[in-house]
C-alpha positions in Angstrom: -40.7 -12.6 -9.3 -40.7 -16.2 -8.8 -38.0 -18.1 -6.4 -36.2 -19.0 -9.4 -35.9 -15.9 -11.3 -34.6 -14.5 -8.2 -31.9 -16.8 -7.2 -31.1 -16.4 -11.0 -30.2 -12.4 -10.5 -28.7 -13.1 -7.2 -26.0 -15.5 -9.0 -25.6 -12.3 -11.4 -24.8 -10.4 -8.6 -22.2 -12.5 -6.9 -20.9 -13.5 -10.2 -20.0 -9.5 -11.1 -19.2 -8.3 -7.8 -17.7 -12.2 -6.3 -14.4 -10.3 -4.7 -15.7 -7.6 -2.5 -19.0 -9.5 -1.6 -17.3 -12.4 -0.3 -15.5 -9.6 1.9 -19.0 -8.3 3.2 -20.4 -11.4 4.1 -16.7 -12.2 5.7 -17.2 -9.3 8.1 -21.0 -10.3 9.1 -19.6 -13.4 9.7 -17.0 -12.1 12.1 -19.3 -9.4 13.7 -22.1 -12.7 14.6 -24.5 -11.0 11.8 -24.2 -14.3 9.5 -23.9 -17.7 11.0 -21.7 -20.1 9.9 -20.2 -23.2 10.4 -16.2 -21.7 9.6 -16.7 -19.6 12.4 -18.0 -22.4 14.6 -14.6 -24.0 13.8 -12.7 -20.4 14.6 -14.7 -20.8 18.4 -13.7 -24.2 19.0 -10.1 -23.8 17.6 -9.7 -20.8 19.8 -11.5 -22.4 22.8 -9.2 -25.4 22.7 -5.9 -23.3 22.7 -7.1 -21.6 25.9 -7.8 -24.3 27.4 -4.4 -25.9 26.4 -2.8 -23.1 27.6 -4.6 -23.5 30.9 -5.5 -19.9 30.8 -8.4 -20.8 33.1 -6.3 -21.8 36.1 -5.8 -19.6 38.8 -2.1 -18.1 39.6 -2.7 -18.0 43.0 -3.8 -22.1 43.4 -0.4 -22.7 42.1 3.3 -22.7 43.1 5.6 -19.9 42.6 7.8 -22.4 40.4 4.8 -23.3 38.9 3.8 -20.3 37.9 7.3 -19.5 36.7 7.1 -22.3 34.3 3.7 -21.4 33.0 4.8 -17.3 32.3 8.5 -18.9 30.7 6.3 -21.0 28.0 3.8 -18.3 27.6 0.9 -19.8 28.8 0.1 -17.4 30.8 -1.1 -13.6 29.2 -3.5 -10.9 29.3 -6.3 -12.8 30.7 -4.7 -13.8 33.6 -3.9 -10.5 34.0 -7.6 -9.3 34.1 -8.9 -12.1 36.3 -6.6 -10.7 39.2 -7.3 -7.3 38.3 -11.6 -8.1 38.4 -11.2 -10.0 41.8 -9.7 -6.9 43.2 -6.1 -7.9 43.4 -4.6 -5.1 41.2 -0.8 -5.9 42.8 -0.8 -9.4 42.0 -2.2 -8.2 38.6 1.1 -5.8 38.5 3.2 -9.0 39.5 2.5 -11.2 37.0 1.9 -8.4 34.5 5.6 -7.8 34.9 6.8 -11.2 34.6 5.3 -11.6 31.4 6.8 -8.7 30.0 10.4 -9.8 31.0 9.7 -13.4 29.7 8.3 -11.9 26.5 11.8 -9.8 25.8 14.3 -12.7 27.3 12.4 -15.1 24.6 12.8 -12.5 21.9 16.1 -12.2 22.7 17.0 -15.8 23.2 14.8 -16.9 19.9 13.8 -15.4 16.9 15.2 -11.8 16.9 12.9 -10.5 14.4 9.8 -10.3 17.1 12.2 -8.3 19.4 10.6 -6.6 22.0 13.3 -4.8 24.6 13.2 -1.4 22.5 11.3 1.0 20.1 7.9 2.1 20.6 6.3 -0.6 18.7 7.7 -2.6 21.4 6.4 -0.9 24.3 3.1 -0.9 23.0 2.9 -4.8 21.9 4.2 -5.6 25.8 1.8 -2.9 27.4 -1.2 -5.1 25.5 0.0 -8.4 26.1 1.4 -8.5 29.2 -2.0 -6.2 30.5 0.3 -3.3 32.3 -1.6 -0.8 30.6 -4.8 -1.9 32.4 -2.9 -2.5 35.7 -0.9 1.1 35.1 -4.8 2.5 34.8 -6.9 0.8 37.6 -3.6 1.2 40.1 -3.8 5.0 39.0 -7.6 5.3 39.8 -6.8 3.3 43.3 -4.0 5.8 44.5 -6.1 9.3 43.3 -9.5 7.7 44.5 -7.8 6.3 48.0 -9.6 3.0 47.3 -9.0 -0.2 46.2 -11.8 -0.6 43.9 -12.7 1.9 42.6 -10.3 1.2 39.6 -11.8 -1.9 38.7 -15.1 -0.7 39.1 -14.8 2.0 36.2 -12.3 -0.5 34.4 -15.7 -2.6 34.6 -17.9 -0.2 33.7 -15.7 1.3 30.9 -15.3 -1.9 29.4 -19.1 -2.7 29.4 -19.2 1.0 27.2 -17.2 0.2 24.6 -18.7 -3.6 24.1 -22.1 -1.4 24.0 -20.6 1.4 21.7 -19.1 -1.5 19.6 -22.3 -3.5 19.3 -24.5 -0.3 18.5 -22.2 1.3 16.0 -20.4 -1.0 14.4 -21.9 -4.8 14.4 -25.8 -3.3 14.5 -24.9 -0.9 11.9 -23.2 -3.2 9.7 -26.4 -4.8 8.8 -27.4 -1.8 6.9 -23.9 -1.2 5.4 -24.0 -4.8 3.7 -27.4 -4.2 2.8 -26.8 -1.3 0.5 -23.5 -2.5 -0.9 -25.6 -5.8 -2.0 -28.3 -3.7 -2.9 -25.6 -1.4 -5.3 -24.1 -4.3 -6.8 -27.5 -6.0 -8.2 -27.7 -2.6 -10.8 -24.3 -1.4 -11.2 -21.5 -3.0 -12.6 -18.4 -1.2 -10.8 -19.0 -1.5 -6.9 -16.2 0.7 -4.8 -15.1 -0.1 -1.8 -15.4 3.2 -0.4 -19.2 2.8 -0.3 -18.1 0.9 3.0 -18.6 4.5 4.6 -21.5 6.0 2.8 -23.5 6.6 6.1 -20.4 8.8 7.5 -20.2 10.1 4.0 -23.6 11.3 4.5 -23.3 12.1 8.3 -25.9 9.1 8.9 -24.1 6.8 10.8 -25.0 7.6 14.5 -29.1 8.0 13.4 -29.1 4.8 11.5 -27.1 2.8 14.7 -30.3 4.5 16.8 -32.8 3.2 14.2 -31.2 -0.3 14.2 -30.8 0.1 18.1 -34.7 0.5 18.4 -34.9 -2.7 16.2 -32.7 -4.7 18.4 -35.0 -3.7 21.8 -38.0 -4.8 19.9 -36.8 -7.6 18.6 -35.7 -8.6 21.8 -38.9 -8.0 23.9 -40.8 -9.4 21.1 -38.7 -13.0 22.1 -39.5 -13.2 25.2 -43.1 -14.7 23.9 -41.1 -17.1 22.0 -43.7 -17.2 19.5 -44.1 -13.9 19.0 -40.3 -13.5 18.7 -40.4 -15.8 16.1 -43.6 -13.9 13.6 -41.7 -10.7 14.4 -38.3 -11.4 13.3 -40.3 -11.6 9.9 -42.5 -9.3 10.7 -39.1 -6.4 11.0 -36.8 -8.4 8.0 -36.7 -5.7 5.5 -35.4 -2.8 8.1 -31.9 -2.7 7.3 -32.8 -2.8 3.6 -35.3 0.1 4.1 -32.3 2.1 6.3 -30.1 1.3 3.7 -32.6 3.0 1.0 -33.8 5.4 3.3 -31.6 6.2 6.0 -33.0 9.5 7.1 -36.1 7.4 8.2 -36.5 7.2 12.3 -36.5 3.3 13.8 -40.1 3.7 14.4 -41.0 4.7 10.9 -38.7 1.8 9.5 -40.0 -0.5 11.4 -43.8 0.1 10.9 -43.1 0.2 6.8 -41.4 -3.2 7.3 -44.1 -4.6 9.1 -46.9 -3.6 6.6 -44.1 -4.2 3.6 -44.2 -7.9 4.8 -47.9 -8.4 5.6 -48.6 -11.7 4.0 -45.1 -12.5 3.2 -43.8 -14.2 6.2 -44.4 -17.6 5.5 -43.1 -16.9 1.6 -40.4 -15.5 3.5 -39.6 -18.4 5.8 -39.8 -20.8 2.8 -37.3 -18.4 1.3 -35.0 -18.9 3.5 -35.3 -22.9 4.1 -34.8 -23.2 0.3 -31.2 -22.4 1.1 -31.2 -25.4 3.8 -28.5 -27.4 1.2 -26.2 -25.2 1.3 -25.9 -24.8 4.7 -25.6 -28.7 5.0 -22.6 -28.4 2.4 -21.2 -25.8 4.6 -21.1 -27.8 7.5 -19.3 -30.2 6.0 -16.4 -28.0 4.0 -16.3 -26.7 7.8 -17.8 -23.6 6.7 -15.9 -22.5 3.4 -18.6 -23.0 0.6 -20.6 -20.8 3.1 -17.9 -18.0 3.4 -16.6 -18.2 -0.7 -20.3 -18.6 -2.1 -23.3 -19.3 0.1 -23.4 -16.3 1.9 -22.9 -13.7 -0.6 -25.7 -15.7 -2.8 -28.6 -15.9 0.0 -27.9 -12.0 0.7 -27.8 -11.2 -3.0 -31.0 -13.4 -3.2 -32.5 -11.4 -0.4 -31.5 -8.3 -1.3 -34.0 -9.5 -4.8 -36.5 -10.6 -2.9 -36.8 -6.9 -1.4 -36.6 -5.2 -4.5 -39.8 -7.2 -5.8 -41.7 -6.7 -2.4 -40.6 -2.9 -2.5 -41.9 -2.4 -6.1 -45.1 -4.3 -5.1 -45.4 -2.5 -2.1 -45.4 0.6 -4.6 -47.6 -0.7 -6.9 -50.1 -1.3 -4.2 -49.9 2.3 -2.3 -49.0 1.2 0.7 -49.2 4.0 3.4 -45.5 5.2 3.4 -43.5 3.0 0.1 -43.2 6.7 -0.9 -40.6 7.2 1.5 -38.4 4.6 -0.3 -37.9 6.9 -3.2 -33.9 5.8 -4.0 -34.9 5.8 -8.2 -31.7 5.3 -9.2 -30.7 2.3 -6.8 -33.1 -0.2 -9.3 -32.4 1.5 -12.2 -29.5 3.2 -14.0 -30.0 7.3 -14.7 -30.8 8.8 -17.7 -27.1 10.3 -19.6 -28.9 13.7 -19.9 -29.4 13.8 -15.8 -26.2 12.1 -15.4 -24.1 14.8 -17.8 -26.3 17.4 -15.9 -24.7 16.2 -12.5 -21.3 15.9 -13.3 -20.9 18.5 -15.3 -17.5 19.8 -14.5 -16.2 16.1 -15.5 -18.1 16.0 -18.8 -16.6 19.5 -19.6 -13.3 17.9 -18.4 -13.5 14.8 -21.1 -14.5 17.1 -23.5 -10.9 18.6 -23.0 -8.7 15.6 -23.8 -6.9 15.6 -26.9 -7.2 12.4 -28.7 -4.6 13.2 -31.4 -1.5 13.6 -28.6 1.5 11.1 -29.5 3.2 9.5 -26.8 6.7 9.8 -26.5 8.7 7.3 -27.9 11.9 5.5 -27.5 13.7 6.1 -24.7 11.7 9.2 -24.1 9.3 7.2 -24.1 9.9 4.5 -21.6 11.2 7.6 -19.0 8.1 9.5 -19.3 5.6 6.0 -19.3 7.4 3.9 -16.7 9.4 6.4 -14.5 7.4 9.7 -15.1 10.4 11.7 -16.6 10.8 13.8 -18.8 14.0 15.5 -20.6 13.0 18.7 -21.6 9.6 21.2 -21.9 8.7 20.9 -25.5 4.6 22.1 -26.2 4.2 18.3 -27.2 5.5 17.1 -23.9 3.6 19.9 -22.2 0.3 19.1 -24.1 0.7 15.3 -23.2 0.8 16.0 -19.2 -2.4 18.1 -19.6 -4.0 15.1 -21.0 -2.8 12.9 -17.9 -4.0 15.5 -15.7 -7.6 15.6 -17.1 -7.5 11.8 -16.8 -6.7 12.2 -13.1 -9.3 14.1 -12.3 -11.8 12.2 -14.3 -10.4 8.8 -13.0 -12.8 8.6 -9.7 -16.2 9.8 -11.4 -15.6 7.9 -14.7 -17.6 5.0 -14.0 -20.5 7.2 -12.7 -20.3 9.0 -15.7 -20.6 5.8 -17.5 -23.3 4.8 -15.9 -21.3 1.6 -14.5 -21.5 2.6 -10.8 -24.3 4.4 -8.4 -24.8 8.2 -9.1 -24.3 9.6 -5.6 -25.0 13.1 -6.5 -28.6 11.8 -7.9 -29.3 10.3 -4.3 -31.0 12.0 -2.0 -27.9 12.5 0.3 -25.4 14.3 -2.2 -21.6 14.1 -1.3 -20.8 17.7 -0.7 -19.1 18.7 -3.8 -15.6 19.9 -2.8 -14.3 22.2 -5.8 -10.6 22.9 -5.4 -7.6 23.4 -7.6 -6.5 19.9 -9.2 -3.3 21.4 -10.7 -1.7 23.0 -7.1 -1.6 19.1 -6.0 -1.4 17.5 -9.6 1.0 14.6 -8.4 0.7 11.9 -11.7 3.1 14.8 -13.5 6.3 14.2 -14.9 9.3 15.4 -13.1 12.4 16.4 -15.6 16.0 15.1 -14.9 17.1 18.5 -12.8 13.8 18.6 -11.0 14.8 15.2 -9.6 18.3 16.6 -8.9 17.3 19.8 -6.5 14.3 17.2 -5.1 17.6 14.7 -4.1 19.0 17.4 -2.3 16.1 19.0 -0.6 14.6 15.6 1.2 19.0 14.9 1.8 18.9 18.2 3.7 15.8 17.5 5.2 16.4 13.6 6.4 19.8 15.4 7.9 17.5 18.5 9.9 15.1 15.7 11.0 17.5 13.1 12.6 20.0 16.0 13.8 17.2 17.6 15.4 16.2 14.0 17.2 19.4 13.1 18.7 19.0 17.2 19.8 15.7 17.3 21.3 16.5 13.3 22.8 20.9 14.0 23.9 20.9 17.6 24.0 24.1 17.8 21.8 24.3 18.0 18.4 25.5 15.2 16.2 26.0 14.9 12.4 24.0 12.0 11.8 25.8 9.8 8.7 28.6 8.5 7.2 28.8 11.8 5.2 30.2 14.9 6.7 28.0 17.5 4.6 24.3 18.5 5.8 22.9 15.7 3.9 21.7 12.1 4.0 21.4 10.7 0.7 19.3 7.8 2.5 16.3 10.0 2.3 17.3 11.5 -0.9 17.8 8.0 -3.1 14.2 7.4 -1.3 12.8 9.8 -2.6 13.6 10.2 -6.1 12.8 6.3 -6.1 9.3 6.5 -4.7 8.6 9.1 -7.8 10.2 7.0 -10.2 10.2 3.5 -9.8 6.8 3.3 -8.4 5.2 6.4 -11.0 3.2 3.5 -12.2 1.3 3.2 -9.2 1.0 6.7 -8.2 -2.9 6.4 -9.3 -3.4 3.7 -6.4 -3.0 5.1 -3.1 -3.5 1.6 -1.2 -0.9 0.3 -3.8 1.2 3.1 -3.4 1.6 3.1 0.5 2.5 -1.0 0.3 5.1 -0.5 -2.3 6.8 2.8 -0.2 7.1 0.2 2.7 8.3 -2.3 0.1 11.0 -0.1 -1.1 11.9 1.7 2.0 12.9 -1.5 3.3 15.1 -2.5 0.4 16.9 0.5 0.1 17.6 1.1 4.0 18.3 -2.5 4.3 20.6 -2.4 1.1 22.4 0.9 2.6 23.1 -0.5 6.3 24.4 -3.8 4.8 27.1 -1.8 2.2 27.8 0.7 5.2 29.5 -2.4 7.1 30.8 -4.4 4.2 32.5 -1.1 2.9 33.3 0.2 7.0 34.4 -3.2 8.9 31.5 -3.6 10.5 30.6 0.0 11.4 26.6 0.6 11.9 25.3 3.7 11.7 21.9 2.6 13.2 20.5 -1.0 14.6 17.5 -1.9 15.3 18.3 -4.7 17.4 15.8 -5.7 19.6 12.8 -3.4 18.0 9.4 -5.6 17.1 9.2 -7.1 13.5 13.2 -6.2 12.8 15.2 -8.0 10.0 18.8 -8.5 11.2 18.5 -5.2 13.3 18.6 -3.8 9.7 14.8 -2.6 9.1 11.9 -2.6 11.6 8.2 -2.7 11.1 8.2 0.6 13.2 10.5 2.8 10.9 8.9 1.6 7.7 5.6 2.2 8.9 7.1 5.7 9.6 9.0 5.7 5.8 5.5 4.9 4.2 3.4 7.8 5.6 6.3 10.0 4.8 6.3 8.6 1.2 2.8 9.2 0.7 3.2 12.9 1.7 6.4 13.3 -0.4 4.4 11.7 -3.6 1.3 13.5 -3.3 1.9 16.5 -1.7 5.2 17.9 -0.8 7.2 16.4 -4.2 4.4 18.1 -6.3 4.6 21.3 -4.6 8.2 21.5 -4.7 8.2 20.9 -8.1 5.8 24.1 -8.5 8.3 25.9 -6.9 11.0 24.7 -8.9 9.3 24.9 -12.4 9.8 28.9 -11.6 13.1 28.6 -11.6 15.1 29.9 -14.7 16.6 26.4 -16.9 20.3 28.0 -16.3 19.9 29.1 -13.3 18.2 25.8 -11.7 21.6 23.7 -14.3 23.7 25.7 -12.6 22.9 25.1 -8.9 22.8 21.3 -9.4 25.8 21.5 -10.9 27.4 22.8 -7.3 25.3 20.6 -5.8 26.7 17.8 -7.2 30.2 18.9 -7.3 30.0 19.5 -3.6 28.3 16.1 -2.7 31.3 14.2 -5.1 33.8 15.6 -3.0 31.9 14.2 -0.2 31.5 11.3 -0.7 35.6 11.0 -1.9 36.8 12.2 1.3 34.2 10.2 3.3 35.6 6.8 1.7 38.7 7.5 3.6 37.7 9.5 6.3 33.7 8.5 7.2 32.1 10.3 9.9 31.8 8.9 13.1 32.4 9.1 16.3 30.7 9.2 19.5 26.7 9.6 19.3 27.0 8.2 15.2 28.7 5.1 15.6 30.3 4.7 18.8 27.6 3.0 21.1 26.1 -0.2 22.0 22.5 -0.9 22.4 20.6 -0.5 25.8 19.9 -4.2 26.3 23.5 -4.6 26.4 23.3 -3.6 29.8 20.0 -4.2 31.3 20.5 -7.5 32.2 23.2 -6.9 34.8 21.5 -3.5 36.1 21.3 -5.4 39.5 25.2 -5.9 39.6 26.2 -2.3 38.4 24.3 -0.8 41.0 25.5 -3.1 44.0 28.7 -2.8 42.5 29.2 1.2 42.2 27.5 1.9 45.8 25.5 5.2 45.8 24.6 5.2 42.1 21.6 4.1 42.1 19.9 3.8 38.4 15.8 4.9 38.9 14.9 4.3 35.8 15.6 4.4 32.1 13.4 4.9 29.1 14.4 4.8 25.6 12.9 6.4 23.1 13.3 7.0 19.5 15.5 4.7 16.8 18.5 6.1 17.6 18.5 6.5 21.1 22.2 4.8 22.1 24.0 5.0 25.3 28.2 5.3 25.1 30.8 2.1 24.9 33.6 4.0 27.0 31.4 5.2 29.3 29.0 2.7 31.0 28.8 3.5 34.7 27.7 7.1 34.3 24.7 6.6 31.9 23.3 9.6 31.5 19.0 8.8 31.9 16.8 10.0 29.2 13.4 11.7 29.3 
């Protein structure tokens, strides 16, 4: 092909595939594969904020007050931290790692309460990292087993130099194959999937192909140190993460030996290649790198990605010693519909199951069963009508191969293992019917109530009936619940959509509940998250949605759907009649607890930890002989009593 023709195909490519290419070349970008001038601007940027910051002075040229000063505005953090640490001063490290912490939680306190940091384990964990205590907790550790001084650093040293090595070899050498493949996908196929991110762990080729790419790093690098022969030899290896990505059971050697006979006589076509792009790269140092992030680099890769495929097919054509090796067929060209129906059989027998003549409920049926996934009773038209959404849930990933529209893994030569299993024991796009959604209420009430009741026993060692309800129920979980299968049915298909709206509506509906609970009780709170990192008005907290949407996921697509199994069993009258008490019982309730709300000591009756932390010093010179070790909260409910602030009893 001719320059032209295949710049031509590469704008194809980018054109059909513009959203998650951009992403790929984002991430060579960021991982050094790809430079550009945006990420120039990302170096200097960040370069003059340390500098700013005077992160580069020394804490121990300056005076105390001066130091005080620089920890109080925050110029001061992790790095600091590590500097003492690598000059062998692990104390002073412990010092100042401590006086960040405590400026970091007086400024949440003082400022914007949303980022607090003084409780929850989100917290801990943002002031372990930015303060650097988790590194001085680790080399102090290694010091006091090892008797030594250094020895901490030393392997703090040595383990950091492992994981910049680990991180190099697997992921940013790696990723040069990764990109290659998913450029090389998208130049047949119309539909490219995200998830062919991972197809080397799919295939269990990841570590082999960082080796191969490892060997292509050493040689390319002893290769430089004849400057000149660095520069014929980064030609010379070029197409090796395009052959890995073809190939990937080929060895580095192997690779790079069919690269370097693959681009005999190429180089300089190569190198003019490459300079024909020189414009852009002008344009995208003056839009500060963005035309080369949003076009420039997705076109050159799709251009060189082209520019193999022609030197690959001539390399074929020509018999070179080992082009047989790069035997991917269908990555050039799309697979015949008999040897595509021979492959995924079991989904062309599938299709071949739908019903085309099934009517859709209509009315208000409808609009339950289409938007909210309900259904009012178990008619054979209803019943027929789910079977057809099943079939189309388990035809909905392998559709487009089917098609033809996206790559036919099980045609490569590394098959994903085919995992048959029962579609209908986990069938979770079903409809659920009115009374199904009833006993489901109940069930995640009853077991919200078991899992908090069982916190404050494992954390207090007393029991305490968590909410303002005096049954064995928290309807909190309950409303949850129903909503997540309702409300967001229309999503279920989407996992990634799914999880995002959980958090979403998690956070409405607990935010929602704790704002009525004090309107309706003067005040009352039956939780706060004062304090906790990311919390909205001590209300909601990053840390317990994060919690609510990995519960979701397993209530929507596992635990709701085999429930509802379980509950399908159950005899109409009998399953009518024991909502019925159900919901007789949880009226009455909720009547009485209008009045008469639990609560008490341990529910509402307590005041946060940081209420008291800041005079610690006093209390204890104050009481003599009570002497406070330490405290360490845990959990979101984890409260110490009003009428009893002396005697706090310390929790493990």
């Amino acid at each position: 092909m001719t320059r032209r023709e295949i710049k031509t195909r590469a704008r194809q490519t980018v054109k059909r595939h513009y959203m998650i290419l951009v992403m790929t070349g984002l991430i060579a970008v960021f991982l050094g594969l790809q430079v550009s001038s945006f990420d120039n601007v990302v170096r200097m940027y960040s370069s003059d904020r340390a500098t700013a910051a005077g992160l580069n002075a020394g804490i121990g040229e300056e005076t105390e007050d001066a130091a005080d000063t620089r920890v109080a505005v925050g110029s001061v953090g992790l790095i600091d931290v590590v500097e003492h640490i690598l000059m062998g001063d692990p104390e002073k490290g412990r010092e100042l790692s401590e006086r960040i912490k405590k400026a970091e939680i007086e400024r949440s306190e003082e400022g914007n309460r949303v980022l607090g940091r003084s409780r929850g384990a989100l917290s801990r964990i943002v002031n372990g990292v930015t303060s650097g205590s988790f590194l001085v907790m680790f080399v102090s550790g290694i010091n006091s087993l090892s008797g030594t001084d250094n020895l901490g650093t030393l392997i703090l040293m040595i383990l950091a130099l492992a994981g910049v090595s680990a991180f190099y070899l697997l992921v940013v050498n790696t990723y040069a194959v990764i990109s290659a493949r998913m450029f090389l996908e998208g130049r047949c196929y119309a539909k490219l999937p995200v998830q062919r991110f991972v197809f080397l762990l799919r295939i269990k080729r990841w570590l082999p192909v960082s080796m191969a790419m490892l060997r292509y790093t050493v040689y390319e690098l002893l290769w430089s140190l004849t400057i000149i022969g660095g520069i014929i030899k980064a030609y010379s290896y070029y197409l090796m993460p395009y052959i890995l990505a073809e190939n990937p059971a080929l060895g580095g050697r192997e690779a790079i030996t069919l690269s370097r006979k693959m681009m005999r006589g190429h180089k300089w076509e190569c190198f003019v290649m490459g300079c024909s792009f020189l414009g852009w790269n002008l344009l995208g140092a003056f839009t500060f790198g963005l035309t080369e992030v949003f076009y420039s680099i997705p076109y050159q890769s799709a251009a060189f990605c082209e520019y193999y495929a022609s030197l690959r097919k001539e390399a074929k054509e020509a018999g070179i010693p080992g082009a047989e090796l790069l035997n991917d067929t269908y990555l050039y060209e799309q697979a015949p519909k008999e040897c595509l129906e021979e492959a995924y059989a079991d989904e062309v027998e599938w299709k071949k199951e739908l019903r085309n003549n099934v009517r859709k409920p209509e009315g208000m049926k409808g609009i339950l069963s289409e938007w909210f996934g309900i259904f009012q009773g178990g008619s054979e038209e209803e019943r027929i009508y789910e079977e057809n959404r099943e079939i189309r849930v388990r035809l909905g990933m392998c559709k487009d191969v089917v098609e033809g529209s996206a790559y036919p893994v099980r045609l490569s030569q590394f098959p994903d293992t085919v995992k048959q299993k029962r579609v209908e024991t986990f069938h979770y796009m079903r409809h659920y019917s009115v009374w199904s959604l009833i006993l489901l209420f109940f069930l995640f009430s009853i077991f919200g109530w078991c899992w908090e009741v069982s916190i404050h026993l494992v954390m207090d060692g007393v029991f305490v009936n968590r909410g303002a309800l005096h049954g064995p129920w928290l309807p909190i979980y309950g409303t949850g619940g129903v909503l997540l299968l309702t409300l967001l049915n229309r999503v279920r298909s989407r996992p990634v959509m799914e999880f995002i709206s959980i958090i979403f509506l998690c956070g409405m509906v607990e935010y929602w509940t704790s704002y009525y609970l004090e309107a309706a009780y003067d005040g009352k709170k039956w939780w706060d998250y004062s304090g906790y990192f990311l919390n909205l008005n001590g209300r909601i907290c990053a840390e317990g949605l994060l919690v609510f949407g990995i519960g979701g996921m397993v209530i929507v697509y596992i635990a709701a759907p085999l429930l509802d199994n379980r509950i399908r069993r159950i005899r109409k009258d009998v399953l009518v009649w024991v909502c019925m008490i159900l919901l007789c019982l949880y009226a009455a309730d909720s009547a009485y607890s209008v009045r008469h709300p639990n609560e008490g000591k341990g529910i509402t009756d307590y005041q946060p930890l940081s209420r008291y932390s800041e005079n610690l010093d006093v209390r204890s010179e104050e009481y003599a002989g009570n002497i406070v070790i330490a405290f360490v909260c845990a959990g979101p409910y984890l409260y110490y009593p009003v009428d009893d602030p002396v005697a706090w009893r310390l929790q493990a």
